[in-house]
C-alpha positions as CSV (number, residue, x, y, z in Angstrom):
1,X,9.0,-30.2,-21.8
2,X,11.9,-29.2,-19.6
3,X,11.1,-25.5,-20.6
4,X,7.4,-25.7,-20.0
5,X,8.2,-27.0,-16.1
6,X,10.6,-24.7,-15.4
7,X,8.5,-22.0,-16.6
8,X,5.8,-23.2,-14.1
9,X,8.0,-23.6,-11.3
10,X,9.3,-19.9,-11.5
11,X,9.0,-18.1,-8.3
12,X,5.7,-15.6,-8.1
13,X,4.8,-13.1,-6.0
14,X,1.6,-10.9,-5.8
15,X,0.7,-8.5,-3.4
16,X,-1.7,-5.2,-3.0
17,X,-0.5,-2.5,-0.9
18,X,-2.1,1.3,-0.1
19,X,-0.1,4.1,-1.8
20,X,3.0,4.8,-0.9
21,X,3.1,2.9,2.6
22,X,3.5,-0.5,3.9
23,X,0.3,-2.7,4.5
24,X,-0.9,-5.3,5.9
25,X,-2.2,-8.3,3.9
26,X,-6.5,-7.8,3.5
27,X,-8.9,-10.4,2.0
28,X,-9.0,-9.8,-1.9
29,X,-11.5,-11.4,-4.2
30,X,-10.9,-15.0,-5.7
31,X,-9.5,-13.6,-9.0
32,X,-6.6,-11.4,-7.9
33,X,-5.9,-13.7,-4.6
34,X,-2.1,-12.7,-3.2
35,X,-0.3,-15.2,-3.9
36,X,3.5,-15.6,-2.6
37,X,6.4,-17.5,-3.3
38,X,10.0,-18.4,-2.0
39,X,11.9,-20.3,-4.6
40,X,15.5,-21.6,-3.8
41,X,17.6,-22.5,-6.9
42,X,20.9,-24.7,-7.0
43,X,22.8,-23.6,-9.8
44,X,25.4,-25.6,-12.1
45,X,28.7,-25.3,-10.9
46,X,30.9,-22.5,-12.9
47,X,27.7,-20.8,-14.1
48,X,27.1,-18.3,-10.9
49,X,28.9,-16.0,-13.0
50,X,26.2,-16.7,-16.4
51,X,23.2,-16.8,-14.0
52,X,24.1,-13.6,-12.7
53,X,23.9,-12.2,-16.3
54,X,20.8,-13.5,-17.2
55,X,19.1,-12.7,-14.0
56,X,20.4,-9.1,-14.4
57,X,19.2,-9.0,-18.0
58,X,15.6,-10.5,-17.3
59,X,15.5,-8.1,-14.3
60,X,16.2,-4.3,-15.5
61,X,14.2,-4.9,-18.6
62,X,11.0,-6.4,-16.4
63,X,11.2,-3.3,-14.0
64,X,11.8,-0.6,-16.7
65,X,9.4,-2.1,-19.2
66,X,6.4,-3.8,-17.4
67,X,4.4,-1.7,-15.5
68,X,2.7,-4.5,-13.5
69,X,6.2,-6.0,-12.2
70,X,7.0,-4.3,-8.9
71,X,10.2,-5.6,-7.9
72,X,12.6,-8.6,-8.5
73,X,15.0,-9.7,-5.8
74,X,17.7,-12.4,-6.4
75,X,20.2,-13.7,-4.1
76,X,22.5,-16.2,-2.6
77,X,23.4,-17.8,0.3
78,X,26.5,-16.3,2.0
79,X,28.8,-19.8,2.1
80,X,27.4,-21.4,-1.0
81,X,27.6,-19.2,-4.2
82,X,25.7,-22.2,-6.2
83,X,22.6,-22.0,-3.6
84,X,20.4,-19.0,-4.9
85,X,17.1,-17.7,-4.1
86,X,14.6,-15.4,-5.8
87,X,11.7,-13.2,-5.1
88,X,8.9,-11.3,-7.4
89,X,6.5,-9.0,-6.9
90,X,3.6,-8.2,-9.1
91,X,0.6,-6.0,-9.2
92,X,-1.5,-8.8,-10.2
93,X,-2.0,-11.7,-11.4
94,X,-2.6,-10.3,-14.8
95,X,0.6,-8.3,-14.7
96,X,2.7,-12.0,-14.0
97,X,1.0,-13.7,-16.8
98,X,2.1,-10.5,-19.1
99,X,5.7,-10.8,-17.5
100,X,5.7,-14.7,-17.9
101,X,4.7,-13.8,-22.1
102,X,7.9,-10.7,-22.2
103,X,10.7,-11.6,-24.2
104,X,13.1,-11.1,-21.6
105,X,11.2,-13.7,-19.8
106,X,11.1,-16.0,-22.6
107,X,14.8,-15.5,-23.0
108,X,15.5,-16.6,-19.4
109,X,13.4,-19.9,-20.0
110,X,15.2,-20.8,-22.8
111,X,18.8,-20.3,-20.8
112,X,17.5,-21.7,-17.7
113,X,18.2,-25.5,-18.0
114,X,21.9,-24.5,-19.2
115,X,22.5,-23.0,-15.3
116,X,20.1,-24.4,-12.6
117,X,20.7,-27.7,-11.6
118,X,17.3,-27.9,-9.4
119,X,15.2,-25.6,-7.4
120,X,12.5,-26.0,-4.4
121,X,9.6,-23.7,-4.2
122,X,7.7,-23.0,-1.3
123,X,4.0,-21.3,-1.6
124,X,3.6,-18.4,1.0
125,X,0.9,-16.7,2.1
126,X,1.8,-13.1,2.5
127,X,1.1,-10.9,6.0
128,X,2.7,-7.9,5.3
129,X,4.4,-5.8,2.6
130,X,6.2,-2.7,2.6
131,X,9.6,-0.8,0.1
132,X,11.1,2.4,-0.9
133,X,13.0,2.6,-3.7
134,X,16.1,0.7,-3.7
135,X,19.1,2.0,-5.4
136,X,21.2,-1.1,-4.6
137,X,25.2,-0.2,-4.1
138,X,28.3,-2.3,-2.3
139,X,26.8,-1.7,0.7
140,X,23.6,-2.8,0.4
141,X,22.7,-5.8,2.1
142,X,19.7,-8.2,2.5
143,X,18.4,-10.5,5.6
144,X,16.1,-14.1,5.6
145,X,14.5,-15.0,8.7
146,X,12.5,-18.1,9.3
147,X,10.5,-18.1,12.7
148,X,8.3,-21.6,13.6
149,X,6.1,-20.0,16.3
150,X,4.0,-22.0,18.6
151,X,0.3,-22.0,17.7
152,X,-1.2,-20.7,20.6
153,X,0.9,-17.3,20.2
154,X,0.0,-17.4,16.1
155,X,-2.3,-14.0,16.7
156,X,0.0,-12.7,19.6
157,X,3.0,-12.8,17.4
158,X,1.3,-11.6,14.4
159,X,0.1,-8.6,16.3
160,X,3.4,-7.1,17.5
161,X,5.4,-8.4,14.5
162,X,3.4,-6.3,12.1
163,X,3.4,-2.8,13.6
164,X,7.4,-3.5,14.4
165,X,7.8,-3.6,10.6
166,X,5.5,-0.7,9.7
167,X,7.4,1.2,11.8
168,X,10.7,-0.1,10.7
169,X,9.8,1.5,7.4
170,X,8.7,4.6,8.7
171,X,11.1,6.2,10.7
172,X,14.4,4.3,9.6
173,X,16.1,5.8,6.6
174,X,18.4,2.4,6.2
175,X,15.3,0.3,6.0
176,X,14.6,-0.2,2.6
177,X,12.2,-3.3,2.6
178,X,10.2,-5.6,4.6
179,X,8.5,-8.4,3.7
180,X,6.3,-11.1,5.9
181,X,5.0,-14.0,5.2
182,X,3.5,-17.4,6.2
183,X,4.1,-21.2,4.6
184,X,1.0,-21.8,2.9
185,X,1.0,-25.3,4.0
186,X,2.4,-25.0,7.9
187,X,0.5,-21.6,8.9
188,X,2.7,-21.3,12.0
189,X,6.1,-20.8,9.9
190,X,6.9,-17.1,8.9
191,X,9.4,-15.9,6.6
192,X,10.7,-12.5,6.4
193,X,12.6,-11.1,3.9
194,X,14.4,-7.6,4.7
195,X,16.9,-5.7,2.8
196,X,19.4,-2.6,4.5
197,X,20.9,0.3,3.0
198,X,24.0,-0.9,4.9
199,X,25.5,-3.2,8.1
200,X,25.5,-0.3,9.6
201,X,21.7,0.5,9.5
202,X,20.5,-2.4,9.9
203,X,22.2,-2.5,13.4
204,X,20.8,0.5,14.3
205,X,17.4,-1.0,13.3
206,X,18.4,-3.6,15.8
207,X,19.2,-1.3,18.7
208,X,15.9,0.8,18.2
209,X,13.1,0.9,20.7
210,X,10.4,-0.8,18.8
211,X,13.0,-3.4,17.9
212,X,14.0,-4.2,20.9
213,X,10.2,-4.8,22.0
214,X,9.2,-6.9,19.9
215,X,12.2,-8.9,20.9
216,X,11.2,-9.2,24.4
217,X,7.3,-9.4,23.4
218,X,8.2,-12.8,21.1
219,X,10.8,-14.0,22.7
220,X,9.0,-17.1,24.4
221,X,6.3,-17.3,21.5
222,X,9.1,-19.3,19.1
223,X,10.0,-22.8,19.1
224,X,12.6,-22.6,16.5
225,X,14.6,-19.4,14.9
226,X,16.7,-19.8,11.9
227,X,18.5,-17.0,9.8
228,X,19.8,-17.8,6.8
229,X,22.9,-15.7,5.6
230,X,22.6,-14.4,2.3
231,X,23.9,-11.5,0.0
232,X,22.2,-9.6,-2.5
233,X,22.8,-10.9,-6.2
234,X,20.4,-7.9,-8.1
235,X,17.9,-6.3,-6.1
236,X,15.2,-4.3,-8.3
237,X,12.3,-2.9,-7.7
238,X,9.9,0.4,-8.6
239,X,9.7,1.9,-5.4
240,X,6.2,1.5,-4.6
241,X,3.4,-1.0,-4.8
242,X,-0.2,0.7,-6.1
243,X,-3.4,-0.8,-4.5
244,X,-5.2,-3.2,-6.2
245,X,-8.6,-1.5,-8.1
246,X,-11.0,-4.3,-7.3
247,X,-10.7,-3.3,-3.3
């Protein structure tokens, strides 16, 4: 029983993206729906060190042997090495049921109960989606950003926020990923998810121009701004999202 839960409760992630550039999220038919989820994991104390390993072993074989799993990102929080999080992205839905049935997978569920203490999982509605290859090194760093923003700016914010990340992606060579998303159940709450070559780039992406404008564009469309420090635990991915067919 405790196998089959935790294997429901595992943190999914499916977006569609044009080739080889960052998108915005489109309307997709019912059956391959994007569907988004940010799952944050308490694990046992003295097993950081054993969930490392079997998130490491679960990841590289997903990304080098599933062609449908896009990229897997794992990480903690910066002050408490038990408090984890995890994010996965998938072609399809199709391509997460055939990663759910891998043996690596399997193997992870069966190890799972003998690290994670508990875990909270929030469905998210993704905006926006957008990675180059990530080769991940010491210096590598990641960045989570909740933003409640007040419902009459909800479009506003959504239509400065997006082109700021698009061309984030394009023109920085230390911006590796950017990822936007809404709660599924409070539509004003966005999350974004960001991950730097270095410290170093991502405070040049800070003091850029297009930055800097969507700072002053947004700055009275939030009512609350919270940035969670974290640090990368394994962050994998392909490179690349293809477009989903049915579009």
């Amino acid at each position: 029983m405790m196998k089959r839960l935790l294997a429901a409760q595992i943190l999914a992630v499916t977006l569609y993206l044009p080739i080889d550039s960052p998108a915005f999220a489109t309307d997709a038919t019912a059956a391959n729906k994007p569907a988004m989820s940010l799952v944050e994991l308490e694990v046992k104390a003295g097993k950081s060190d054993r969930y490392r390993d079997i998130i490491k072993m679960t990841s590289r074989s997903a990304i080098e042997n599933e062609p449908g799993t896009l990229a897997l990102y794992a990480f903690r929080h910066q002050d408490n090495p038990y408090l984890t999080y995890r994010v996965e992205v998938y072609a399809d839905d199709e391509a997460y049921k055939k990663h759910l049935a891998s043996r690596a997978y399997q193997a992870f569920i069966q190890q799972a109960p003998e690290v994670v203490a508990k875990e909270r999982k929030t469905e998210l509605v993704p905006q926006f989606l957008g990675d180059k290859r990530i080769v991940q090194d010491e210096k590598t760093i990641d960045n989570l950003v909740i933003v409640d923003v007040k419902p009459e700016h909800q479009q506003a914010f959504k239509n400065i926020v997006l082109p700021e990340m698009a061309e984030s992606l394009k023109v920085e060579e230390g911006v590796l990923a950017m990822y936007a998303a809404t709660d599924a159940q409070n539509t004003r709450r966005w999350y974004f998810y960001e991950i730097y070559a270095s410290a170093a780039a991502y405070q040049q992406h800070r003091a850029t121009p297009h930055f800097r404008a969507y700072i002053a564009q947004t700055a009275q469309m939030s009512a609350r701004k919270e940035s969670v420090p974290v640090t990368p635990v394994l962050l994998t991915n392909k490179g690349g999202i293809r477009p989903d067919k049915t579009r």
